[in-house]
TORVO-668389 format. One line per 10 residues: number of its first residue (from 1); their letters; for each residue y, x, z of C-alpha. Coordinates in pm, 1 decimal. Example, Ala and Ser with C-alpha at 12.3 -4.5 7.8 and 13.67 -1.06 7.14 Angstrom:
<nodes>
1 = as = -450.0 1230.0 780.0 ~ -106.0 1367.0 714.0;
</nodes>
This chain:
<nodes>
1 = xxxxxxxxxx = 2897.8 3396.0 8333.4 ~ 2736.9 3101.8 8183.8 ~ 2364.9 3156.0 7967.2 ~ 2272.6 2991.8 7707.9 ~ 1945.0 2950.3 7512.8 ~ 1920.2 3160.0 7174.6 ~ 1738.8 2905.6 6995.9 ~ 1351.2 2820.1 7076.8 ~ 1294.7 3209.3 7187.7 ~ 1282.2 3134.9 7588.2;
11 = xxxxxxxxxx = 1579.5 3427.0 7596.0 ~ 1883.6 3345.5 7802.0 ~ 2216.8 3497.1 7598.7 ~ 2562.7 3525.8 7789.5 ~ 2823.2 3240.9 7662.9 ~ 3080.6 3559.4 7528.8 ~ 2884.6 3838.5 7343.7 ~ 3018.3 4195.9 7300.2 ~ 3130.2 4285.1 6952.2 ~ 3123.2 4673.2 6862.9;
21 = xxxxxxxxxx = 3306.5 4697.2 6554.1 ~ 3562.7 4880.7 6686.3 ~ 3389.8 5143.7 6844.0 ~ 3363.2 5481.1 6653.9 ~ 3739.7 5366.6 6499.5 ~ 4001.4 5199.0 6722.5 ~ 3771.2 5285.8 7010.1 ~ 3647.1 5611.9 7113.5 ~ 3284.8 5686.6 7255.0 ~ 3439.1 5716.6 7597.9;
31 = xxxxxxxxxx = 3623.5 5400.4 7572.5 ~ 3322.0 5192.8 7421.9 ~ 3105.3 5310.1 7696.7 ~ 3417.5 5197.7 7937.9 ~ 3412.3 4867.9 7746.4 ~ 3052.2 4781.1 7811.0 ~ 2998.6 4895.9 8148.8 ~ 3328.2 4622.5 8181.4 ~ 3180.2 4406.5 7980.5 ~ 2779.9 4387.8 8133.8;
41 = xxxxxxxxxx = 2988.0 4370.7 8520.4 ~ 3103.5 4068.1 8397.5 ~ 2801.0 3912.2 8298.6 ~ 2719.1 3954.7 7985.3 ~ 2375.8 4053.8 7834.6 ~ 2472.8 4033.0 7500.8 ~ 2583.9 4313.5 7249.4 ~ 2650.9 4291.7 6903.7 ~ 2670.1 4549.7 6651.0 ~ 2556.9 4679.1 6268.1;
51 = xxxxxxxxxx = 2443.9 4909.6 6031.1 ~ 2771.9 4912.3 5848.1 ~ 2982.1 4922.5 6175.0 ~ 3275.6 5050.6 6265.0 ~ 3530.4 4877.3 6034.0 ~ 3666.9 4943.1 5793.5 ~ 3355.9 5014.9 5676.4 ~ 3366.8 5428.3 5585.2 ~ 3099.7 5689.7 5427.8 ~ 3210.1 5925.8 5714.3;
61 = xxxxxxxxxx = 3226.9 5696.2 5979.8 ~ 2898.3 5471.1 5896.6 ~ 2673.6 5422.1 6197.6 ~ 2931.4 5582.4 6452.3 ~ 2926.4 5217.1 6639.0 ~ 2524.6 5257.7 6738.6 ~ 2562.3 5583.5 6824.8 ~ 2788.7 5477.6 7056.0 ~ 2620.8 5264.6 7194.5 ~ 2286.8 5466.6 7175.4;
71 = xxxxxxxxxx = 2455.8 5742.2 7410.0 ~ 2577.4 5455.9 7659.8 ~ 2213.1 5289.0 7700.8 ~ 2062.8 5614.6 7761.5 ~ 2334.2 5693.4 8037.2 ~ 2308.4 5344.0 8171.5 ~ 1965.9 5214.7 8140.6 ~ 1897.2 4844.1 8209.6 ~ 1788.7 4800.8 7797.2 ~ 1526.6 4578.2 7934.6;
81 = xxxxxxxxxx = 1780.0 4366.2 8066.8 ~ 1994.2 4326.8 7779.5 ~ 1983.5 4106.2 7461.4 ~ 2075.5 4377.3 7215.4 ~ 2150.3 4287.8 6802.7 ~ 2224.0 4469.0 6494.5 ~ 2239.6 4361.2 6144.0 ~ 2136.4 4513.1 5823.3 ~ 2389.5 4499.7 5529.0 ~ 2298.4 4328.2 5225.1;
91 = xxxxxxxxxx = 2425.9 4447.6 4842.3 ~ 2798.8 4543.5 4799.6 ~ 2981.5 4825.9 4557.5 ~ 3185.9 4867.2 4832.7 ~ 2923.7 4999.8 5042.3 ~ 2754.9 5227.6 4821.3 ~ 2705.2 5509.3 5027.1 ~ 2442.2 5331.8 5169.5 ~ 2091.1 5413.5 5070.3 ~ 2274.3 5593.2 4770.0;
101 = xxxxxxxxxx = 2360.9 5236.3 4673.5 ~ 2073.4 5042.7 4593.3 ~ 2063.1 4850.5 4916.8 ~ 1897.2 4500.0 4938.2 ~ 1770.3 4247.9 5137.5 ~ 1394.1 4453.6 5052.2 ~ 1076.6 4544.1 5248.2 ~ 1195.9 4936.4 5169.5 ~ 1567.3 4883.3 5273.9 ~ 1478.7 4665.1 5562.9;
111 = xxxxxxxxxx = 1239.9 4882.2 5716.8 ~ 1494.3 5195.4 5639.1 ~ 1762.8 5071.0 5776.3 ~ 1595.5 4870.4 6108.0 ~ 1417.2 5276.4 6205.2 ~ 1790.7 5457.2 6178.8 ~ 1930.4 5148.1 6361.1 ~ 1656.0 5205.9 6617.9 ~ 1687.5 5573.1 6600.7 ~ 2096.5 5569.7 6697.1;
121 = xxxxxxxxxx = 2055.3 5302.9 6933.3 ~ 1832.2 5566.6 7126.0 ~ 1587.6 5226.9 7112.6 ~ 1269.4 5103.8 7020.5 ~ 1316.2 4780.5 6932.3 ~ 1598.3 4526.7 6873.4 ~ 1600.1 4154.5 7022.1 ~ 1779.7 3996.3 6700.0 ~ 1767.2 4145.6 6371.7 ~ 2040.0 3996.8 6166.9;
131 = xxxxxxxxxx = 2088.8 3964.0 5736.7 ~ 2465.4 4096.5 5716.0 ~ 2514.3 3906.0 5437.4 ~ 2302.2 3756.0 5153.2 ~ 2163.6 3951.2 4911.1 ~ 2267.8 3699.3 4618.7 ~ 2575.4 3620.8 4496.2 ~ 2747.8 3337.6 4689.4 ~ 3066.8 3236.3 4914.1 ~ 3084.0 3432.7 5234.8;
141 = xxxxxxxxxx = 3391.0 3650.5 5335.2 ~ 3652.7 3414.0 5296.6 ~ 3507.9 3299.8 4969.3 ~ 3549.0 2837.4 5021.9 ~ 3422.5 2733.0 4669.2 ~ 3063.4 2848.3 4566.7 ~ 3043.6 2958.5 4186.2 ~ 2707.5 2917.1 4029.5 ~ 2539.0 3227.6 3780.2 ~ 2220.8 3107.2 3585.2;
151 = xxxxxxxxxx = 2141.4 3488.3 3631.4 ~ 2027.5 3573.6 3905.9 ~ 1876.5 3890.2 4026.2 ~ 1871.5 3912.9 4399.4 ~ 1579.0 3964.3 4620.4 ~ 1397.2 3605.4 4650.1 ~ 1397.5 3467.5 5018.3 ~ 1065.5 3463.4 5100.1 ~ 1062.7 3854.5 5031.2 ~ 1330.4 3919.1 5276.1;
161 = xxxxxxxxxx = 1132.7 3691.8 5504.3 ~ 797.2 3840.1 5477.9 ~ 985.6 4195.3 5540.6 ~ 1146.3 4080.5 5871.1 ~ 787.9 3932.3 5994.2 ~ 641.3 4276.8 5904.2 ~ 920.3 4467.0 6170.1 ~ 815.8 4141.1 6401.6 ~ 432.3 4238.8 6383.1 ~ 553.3 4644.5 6397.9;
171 = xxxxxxxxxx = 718.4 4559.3 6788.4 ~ 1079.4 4674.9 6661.4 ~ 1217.8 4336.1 6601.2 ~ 1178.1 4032.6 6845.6 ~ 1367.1 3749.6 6669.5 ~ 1559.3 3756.4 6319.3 ~ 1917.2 3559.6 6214.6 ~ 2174.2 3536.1 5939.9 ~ 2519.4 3566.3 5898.8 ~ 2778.6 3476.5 5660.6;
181 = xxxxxxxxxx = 2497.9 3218.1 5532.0 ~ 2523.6 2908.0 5360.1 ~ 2353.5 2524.4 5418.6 ~ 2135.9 2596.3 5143.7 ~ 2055.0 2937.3 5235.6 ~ 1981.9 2899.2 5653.1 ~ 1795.8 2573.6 5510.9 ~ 1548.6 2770.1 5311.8 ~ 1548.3 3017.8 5521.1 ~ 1365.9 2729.8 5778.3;
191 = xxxxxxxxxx = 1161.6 2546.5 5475.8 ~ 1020.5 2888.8 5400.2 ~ 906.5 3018.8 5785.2 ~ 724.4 2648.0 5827.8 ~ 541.4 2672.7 5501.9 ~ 425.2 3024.0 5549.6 ~ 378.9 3058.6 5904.4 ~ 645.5 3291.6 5933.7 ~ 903.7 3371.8 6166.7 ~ 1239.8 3132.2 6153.1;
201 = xxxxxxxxxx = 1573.3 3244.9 6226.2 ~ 1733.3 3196.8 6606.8 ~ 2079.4 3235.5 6492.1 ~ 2344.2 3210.5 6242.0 ~ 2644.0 3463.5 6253.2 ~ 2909.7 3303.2 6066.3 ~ 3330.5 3293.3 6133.1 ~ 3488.5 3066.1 6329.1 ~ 3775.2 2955.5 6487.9 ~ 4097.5 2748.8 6521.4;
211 = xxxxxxxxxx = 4201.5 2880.9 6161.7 ~ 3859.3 2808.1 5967.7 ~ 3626.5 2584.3 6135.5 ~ 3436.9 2559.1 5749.6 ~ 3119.0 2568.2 5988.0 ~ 3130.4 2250.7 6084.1 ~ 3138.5 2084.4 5725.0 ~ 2753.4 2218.1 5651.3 ~ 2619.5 2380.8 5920.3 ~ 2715.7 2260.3 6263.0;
221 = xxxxxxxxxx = 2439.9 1980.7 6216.1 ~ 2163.3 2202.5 6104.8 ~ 2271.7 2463.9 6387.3 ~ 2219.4 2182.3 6677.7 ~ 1906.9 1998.7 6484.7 ~ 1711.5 2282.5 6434.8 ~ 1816.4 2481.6 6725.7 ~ 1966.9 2780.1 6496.1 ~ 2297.5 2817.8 6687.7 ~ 2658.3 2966.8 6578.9;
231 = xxxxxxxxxx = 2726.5 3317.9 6742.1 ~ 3079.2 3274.6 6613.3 ~ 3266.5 3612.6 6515.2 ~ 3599.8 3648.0 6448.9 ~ 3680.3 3360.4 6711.8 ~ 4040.8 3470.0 6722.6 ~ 4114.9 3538.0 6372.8 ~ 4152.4 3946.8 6367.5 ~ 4389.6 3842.3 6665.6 ~ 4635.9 3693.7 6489.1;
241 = xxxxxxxxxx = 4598.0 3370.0 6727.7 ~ 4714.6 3543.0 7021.9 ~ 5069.3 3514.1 6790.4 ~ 5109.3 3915.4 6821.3 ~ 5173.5 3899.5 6453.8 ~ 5390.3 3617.4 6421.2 ~ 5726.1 3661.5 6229.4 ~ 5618.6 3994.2 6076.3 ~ 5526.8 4170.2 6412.2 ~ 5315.6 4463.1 6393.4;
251 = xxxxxxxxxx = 5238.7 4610.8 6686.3 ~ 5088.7 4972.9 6723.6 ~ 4761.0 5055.4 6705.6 ~ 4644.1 4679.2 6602.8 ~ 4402.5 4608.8 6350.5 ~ 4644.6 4422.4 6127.3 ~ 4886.2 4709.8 6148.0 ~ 4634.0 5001.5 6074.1 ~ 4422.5 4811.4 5784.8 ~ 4553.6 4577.7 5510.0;
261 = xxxxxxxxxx = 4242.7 4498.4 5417.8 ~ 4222.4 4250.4 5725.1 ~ 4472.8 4017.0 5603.0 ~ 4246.9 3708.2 5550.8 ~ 4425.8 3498.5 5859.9 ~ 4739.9 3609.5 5779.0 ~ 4873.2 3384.4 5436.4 ~ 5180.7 3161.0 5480.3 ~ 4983.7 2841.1 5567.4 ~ 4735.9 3037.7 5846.3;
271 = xxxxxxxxxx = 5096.7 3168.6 5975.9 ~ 5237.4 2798.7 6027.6 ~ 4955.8 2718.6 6166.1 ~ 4896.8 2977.5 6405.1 ~ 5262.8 2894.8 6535.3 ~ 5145.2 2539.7 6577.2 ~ 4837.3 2672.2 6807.9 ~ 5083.0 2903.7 6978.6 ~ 5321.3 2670.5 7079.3 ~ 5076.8 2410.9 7161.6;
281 = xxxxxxxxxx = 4909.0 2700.6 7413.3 ~ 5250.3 2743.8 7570.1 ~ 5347.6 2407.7 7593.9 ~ 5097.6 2358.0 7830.0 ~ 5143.8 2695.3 8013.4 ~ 4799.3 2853.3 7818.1 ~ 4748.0 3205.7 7695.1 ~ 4713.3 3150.5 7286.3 ~ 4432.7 3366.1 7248.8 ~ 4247.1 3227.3 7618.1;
291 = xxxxxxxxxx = 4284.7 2874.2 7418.3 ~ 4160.3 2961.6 7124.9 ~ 3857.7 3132.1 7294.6 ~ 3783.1 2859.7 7542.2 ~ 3764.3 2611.6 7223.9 ~ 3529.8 2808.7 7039.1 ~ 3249.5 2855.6 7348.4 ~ 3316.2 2483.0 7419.3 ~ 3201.1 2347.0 7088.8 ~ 2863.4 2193.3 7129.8;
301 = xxxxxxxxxx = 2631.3 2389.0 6845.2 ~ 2799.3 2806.6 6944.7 ~ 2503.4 2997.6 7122.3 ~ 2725.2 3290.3 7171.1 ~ 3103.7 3355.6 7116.6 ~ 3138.8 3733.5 7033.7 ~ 3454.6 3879.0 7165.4 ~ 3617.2 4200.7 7059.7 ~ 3878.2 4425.2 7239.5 ~ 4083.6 4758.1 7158.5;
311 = xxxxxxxxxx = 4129.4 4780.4 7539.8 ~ 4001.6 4723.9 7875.9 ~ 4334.1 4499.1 7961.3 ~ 4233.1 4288.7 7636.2 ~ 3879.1 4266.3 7725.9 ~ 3947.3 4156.2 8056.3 ~ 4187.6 3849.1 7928.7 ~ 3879.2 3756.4 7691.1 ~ 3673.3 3755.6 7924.7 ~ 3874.7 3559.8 8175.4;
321 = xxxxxxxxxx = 3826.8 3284.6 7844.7 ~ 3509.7 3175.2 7993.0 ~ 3717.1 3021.2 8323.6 ~ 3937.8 2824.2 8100.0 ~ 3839.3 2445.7 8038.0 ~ 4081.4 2296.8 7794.0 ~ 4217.9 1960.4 7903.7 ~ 4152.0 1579.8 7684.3 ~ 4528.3 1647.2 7615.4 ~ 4499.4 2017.0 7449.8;
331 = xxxxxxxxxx = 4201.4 1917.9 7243.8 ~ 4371.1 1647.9 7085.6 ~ 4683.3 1834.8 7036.0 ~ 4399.9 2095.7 6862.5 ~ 4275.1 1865.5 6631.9 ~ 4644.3 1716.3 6510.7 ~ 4711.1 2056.9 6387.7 ~ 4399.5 2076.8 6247.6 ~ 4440.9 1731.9 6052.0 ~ 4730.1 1832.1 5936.1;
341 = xxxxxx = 4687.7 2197.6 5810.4 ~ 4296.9 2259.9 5804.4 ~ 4160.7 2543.3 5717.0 ~ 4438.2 2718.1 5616.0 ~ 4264.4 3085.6 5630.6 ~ 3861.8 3015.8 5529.4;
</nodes>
């Protein structure tokens, strides 16, 4: 396993990162404890999970992922050891069974939500506290082109900030990042923490891989200049780069299959070019989804690549990523495709 630094905080994070999201839906309590006893053999120190988690996000099912993993890190021990991360979720209607709705990027909601994190994760603090997703209204979640509203209502930056430094003083929280963020935002985000002395964020969570590499338009420079590095979800599209759904395929029990909502990778031009990937992986005797893993850790500003698996035989093949360096020849056949179809799914 390689380590990497999470930004200035003298921590050590594994190159691949364990994403829950599964766990408590697709995954069972038995199998997610099978999954990160696989997954922490192999090296890595890093988990990743949320608030919100498992997905589809559900009422009943809301918080099932830290309980999970609660239950495993009071079997296993070692939490001193580990590089553990949760998030809590900004403002959605879609989520409103949250804090009967009126969640925001607050002192109140921040606190609340960082003690019943703490409190499932059988914890008592958290390494990295992430922001889900902004609490004002801009493009994340597939969303390219930002649309501006002179009214604005969401919970001013240096708020949110001042919150997170108070669970930094309290012991709970070590370090704080984003995700889904913006330039503008991760910028301010920095402007604010020099002015006021406060803490700055370690990390940005944002999507990425062969499909939408939108990261590297705004933020890829401010990720390596200001040592705020990518841990890059979503690195293999909901899957649909290992070409399991190509031509219509659904297999059982895959995410694509159980949940139309996850059809963001999976338009007309993301299919073409997802065969392009495919074929160039074969061509040159490469598992699709091992090449599109190996290019995401490669790429010079991603802290962490956070991997996700319905099964141990599927964690084990991500895994076996990290072993995988991707020849001169398959990174320029990489960026052809890209030149000629990119972005196709941001």
């Amino acid at each position: 396993m390689q380590y990497r630094p999470l930004g200035n905080t003298g921590l050590g994070v594994s190159a691949l990162c364990l994403g829950t999201m599964t766990f408590g839906e697709q995954n069972t309590e038995a199998e997610a404890h099978a999954q990160l006893d696989r997954a922490v053999d192999a090296g890595i120190n890093f988990i990743d999970t949320a608030e919100m988690y498992p997905v589809p996000p559900r009422a009943e099912t809301q918080g099932r992922t830290e309980l999970h993993i609660g239950t495993w890190l009071k079997r296993s021990g070692g939490r001193d050891r580990l590089i553990l991360a949760s998030k809590v979720a900004g403002p959605g209607a879609w989520i409103s069974y949250l804090r009967d709705g009126h969640n925001r990027l607050d002192r109140a909601n921040i606190s609340a939500a960082l003690d019943a994190s703490l409190k499932r994760l059988q914890t008592d603090y958290l390494d990295l506290y992430q922001l889900h997703w902004p609490d004002r209204d801009t493009n994340f979640f597939g969303k390219l082109g930002y649309e501006h509203s002179a009214e604005d209502h969401s919970i001013p930056l240096i708020e949110t900030l001042e919150a997170l430094a108070e669970q930094v003083r309290a012991g709970k929280v070590r370090y704080f990042g984003v995700s889904n963020e913006t330039p503008w935002g991760l910028m301010t985000y920095l402007k604010l923490a020099e002015q006021h002395g406060l803490p700055r964020p370690v990390s940005i969570q944002n999507p990425y891989n062969l499909l939408n590499r939108t990261f590297e338009i705004g933020l890829a420079e401010i990720a390596l200049r200001e040592r705020c590095g990518l841990l890059a979800y979503s690195p293999m599209a909901f899957g649909v780069l290992s070409g399991k759904y190509l031509n219509g395929v659904r297999p059982p029990r895959a995410r694509l299959t159980l949940f139309e909502r996850f059809s963001r990778y999976s338009n007309p031009e993301a299919e073409r070019a997802t065969a392009a990937y495919v074929a160039l992986a074969r061509e040159h005797g490469l598992d699709p989804a091992q090449m599109a893993l190996a290019w995401v850790t490669s790429r010079p500003f991603v802290t962490s690549n956070i991997i996700g698996a319905t099964s141990l035989e599927q964690l084990g093949r991500n895994l076996a990523s990290l072993d995988l360096t991707l020849s001169e020849e398959v990174i320029a056949g990489i960026e052809a495709i890209h030149q000629r179809q990119p972005n196709p799914a941001p």
